[in-house]
KOLNUKOL-758880 format. One line per field, with one value per residue (C-alpha): residue in one letter; residue number from 1; x, y, z. Coordinates in nm, 3 decimals, padded with zeros to 5 digits, always signed. Layout:
resn	(A ...)
resi	(NUM ...)
u	(X ...)
v	(Y ...)
w	(Z ...)
END
This chain:
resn	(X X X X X X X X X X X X X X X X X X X X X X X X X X X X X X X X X X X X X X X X X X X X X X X X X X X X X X X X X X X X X X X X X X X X X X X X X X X X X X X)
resi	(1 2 3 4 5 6 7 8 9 10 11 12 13 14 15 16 17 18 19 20 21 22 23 24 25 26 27 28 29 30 31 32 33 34 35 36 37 38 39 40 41 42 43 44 45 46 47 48 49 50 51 52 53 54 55 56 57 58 59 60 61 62 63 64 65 66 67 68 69 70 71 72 73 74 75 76 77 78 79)
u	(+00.301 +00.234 -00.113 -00.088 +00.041 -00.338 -00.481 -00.569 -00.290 -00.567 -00.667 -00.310 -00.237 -00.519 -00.467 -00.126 -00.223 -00.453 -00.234 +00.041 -00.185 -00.310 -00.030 +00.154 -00.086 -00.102 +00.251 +00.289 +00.013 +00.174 +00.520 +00.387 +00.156 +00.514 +00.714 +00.512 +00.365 +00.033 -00.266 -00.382 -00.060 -00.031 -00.402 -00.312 +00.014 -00.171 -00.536 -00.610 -00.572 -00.599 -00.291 -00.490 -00.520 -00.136 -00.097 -00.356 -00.250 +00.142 +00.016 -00.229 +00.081 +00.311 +00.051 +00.009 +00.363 +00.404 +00.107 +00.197 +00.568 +00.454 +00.211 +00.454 +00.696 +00.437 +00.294 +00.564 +00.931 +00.849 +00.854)
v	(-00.749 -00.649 -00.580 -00.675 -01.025 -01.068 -00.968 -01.202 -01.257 -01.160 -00.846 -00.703 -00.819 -00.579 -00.365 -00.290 -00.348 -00.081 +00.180 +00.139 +00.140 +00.449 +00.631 +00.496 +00.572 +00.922 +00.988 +00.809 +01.033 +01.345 +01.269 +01.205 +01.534 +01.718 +01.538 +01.575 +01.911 +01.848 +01.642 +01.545 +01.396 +01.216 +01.045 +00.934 +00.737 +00.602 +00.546 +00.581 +00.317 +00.013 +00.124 +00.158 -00.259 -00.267 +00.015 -00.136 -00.399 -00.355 -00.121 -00.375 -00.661 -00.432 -00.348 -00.735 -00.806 -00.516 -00.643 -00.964 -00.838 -00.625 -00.849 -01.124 -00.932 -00.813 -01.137 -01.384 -01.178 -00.898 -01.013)
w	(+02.671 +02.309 +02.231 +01.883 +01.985 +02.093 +01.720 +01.480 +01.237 +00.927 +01.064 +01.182 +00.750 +00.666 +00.905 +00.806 +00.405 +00.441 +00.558 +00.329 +00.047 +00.116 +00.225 -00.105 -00.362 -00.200 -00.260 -00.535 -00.711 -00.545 -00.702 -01.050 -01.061 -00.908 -01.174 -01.464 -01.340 -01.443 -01.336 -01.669 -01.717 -01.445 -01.501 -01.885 -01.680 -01.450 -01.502 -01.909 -02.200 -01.930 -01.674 -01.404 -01.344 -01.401 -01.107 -00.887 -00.890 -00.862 -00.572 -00.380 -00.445 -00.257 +00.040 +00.100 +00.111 +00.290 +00.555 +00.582 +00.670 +00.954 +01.124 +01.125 +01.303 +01.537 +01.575 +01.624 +01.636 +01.855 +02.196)
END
């Protein structure tokens, strides 16, 4: 039997949230410093003149969606 069927549905979300947040924002910042070749750069995108709530946030809506995707499947499709 699935061990993740035994989880509570809350902490597979977060569980699953957490990853994708980080692996995303890793390799989301990696691409921009690649694309823009420079680091500066890529922090006046991202993080200057108030972008940084806007990119949070886009990236914290996408890890919850994300989580919430997963540990449904795990929870109640995967058999």
């Amino acid at each position: 039997m699935n061990k993740l069927k035994n989880e509570p549905f809350f902490r597979l979300v977060l569980r699953f949230a957490t990853i994708f947040f980080i692996l995303i924002f890793i390799m989301e910042t990696g691409f921009s410093i690649l694309k823009n070749s420079s680091f500066s750069i890529m922090l006046k995108q991202y993080f200057f003149d108030g972008n940084w709530q806007h990119y949070l946030l886009r990236l914290l809506l996408m890890a919850i969606a994300y989580g919430l995707f997963m540990a449904g499947y795990y929870k109640f499709i995967k058999k």
